[in-house]
C-alpha positions in Angstrom: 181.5 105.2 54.7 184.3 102.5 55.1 181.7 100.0 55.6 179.7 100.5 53.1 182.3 100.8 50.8 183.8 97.5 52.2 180.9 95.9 51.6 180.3 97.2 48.1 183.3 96.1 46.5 183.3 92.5 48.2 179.9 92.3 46.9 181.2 93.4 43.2 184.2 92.1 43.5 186.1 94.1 40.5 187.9 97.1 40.4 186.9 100.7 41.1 188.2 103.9 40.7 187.3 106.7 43.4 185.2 108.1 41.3 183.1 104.8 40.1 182.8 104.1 43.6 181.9 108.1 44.5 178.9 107.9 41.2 177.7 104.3 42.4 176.9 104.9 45.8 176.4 108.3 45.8 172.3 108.6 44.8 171.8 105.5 47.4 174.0 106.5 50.3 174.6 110.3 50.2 178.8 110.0 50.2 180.4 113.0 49.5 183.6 112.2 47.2 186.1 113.6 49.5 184.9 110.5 52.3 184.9 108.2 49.6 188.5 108.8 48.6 189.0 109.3 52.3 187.2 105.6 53.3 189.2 103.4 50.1 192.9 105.0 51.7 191.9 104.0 54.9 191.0 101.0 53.7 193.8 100.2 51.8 196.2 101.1 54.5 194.1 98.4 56.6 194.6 96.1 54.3 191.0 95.5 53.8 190.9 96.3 50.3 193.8 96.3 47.4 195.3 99.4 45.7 197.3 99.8 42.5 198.0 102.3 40.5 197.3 102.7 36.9 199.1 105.8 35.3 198.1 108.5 37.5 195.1 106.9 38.4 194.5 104.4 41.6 192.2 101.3 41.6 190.7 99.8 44.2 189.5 96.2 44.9 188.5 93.9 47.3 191.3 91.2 48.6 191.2 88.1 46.7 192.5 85.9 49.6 189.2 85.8 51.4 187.5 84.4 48.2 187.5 80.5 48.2 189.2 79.4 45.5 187.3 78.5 42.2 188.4 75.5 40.5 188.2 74.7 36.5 185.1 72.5 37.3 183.2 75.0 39.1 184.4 77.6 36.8 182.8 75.4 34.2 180.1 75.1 35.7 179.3 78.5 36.3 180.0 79.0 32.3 177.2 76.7 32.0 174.9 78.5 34.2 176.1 81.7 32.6 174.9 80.3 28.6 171.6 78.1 30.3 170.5 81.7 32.1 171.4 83.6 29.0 169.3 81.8 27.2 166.4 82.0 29.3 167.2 86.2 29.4 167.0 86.0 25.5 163.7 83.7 25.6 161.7 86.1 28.2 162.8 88.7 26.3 161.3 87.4 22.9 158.2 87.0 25.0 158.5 90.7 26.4 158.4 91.8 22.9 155.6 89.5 21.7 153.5 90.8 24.4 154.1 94.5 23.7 153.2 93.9 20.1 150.1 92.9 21.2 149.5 95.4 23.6 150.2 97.9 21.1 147.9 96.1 19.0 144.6 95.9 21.6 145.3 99.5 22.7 145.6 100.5 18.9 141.7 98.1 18.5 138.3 100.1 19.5 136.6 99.4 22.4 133.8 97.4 23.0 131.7 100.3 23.5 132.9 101.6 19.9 132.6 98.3 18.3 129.2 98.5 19.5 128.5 102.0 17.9 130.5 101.2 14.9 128.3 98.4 14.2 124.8 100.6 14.9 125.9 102.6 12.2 126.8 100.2 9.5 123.2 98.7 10.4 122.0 102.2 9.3 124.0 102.4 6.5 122.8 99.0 5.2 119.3 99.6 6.1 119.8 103.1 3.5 120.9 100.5 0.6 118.5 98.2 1.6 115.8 100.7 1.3 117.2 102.0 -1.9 117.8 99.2 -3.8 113.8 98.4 -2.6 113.2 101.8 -4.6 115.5 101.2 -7.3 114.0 97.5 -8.0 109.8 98.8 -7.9 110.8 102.0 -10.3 108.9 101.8 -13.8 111.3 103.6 -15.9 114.1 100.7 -16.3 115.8 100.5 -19.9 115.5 97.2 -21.6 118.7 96.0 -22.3 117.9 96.3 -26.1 116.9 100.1 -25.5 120.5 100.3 -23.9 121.7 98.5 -26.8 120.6 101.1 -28.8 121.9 104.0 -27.8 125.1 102.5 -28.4 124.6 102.2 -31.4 123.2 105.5 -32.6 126.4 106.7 -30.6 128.5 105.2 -32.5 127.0 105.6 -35.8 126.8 109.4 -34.9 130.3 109.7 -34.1 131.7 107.8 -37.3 129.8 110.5 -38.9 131.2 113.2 -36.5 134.8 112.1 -37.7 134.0 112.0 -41.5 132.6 114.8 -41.2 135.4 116.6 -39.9 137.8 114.8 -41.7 136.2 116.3 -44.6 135.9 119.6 -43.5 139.8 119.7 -42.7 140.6 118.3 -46.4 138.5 120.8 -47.9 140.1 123.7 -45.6 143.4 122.8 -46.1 143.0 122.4 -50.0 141.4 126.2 -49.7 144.7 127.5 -47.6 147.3 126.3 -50.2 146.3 129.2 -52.4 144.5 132.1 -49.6 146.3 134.5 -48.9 146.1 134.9 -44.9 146.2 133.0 -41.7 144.2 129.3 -41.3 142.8 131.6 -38.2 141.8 134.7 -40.8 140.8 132.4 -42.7 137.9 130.5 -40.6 136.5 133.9 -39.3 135.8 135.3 -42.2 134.1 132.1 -43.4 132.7 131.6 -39.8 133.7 128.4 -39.0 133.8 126.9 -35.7 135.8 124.0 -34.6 135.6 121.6 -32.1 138.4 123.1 -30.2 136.9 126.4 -30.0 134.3 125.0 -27.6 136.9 122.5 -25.8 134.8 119.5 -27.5 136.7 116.6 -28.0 135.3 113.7 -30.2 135.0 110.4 -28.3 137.4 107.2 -28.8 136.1 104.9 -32.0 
């Protein structure tokens, strides 16, 4: 355990807790806590590795003397590194997501099989229109567009005549009902008149 552990925090150089040390190594190694808390004392007391106490709660890290010293120039450079390689992290990542997209997208796409059956079938289906509109074109019984013509017409002129009609009737009705003694309703069934709205027939836009 004291050699792993050495070798862990020289590697990471930063500080650790017992337990951060315990949960990182743990999975991969197989410490139990008690050696790791065991291993960092001894190592401390070696002087392999630094202690210090925050509140109740000890850090450990690895000695700083056996680091070559950094100066600003190489510090600067690694800041350097650190933006150039940032940069790069950011770029590939763009790219991750461009390429998901289109997975996503091809996944989402039919087959080539499919596209294959998808396309039998709109050949059929065109085939039915072709072969109907064949039908439709050879049939005898077309209306002229003068015949057409004229049925709008007579529609027309039979609906003006629909509306006078009952604009008259209503007139006539309504002058009766000033002086009858009953209900409008009373009134049309012992007449027998039938409206419009008795059969739900509603005359057609001018």
């Amino acid at each position: 355990a004291p050699g792993i552990i050495l070798r862990y925090l020289q590697e990471q150089n930063r500080p650790y807790s017992a337990q951060d040390v315990f949960g990182n190594l743990q999975r991969e190694h197989g410490l139990g806590k008690a050696a790791v808390v065991k291993a960092l004392e001894q190592l401390a007391q070696q002087g392999k590795i630094k202690e210090k106490m925050y509140g109740k709660q000890k850090i450990y890290f690895a000695d700083q003397d056996q680091f070559d010293t950094v100066s600003d120039a190489d510090l600067q450079g690694l800041d350097a590194r650190i933006v150039t390689l940032t940069a790069k992290v950011q770029s590939l990542q763009q790219g991750c997501r461009h390429m998901e997209a289109e997975l996503k997208e091809l996944t989402s796409a039919l087959t080539t099989p499919e596209m294959q059956k998808e396309i039998q079938e709109l050949k059929k289906e065109c085939a039915g229109y072709r072969e109907r509109l064949k039908n439709i074109k050879a049939a005898t019984n077309h209306v002229t567009p003068e015949e057409k013509e004229q049925v709008y017409r007579e529609r027309q002129k039979y609906c003006k005549e629909w509306r006078k009609r009952k604009r008259m009737a209503t007139e006539l009705s309504d002058a009766i009902l000033e002086g009858y003694p009953k209900s409008k309703k009373q009134f049309f069934e012992e007449v027998g008149i039938e409206t419009d709205e008795d059969y739900n027939v509603k005359l057609p836009d001018p």
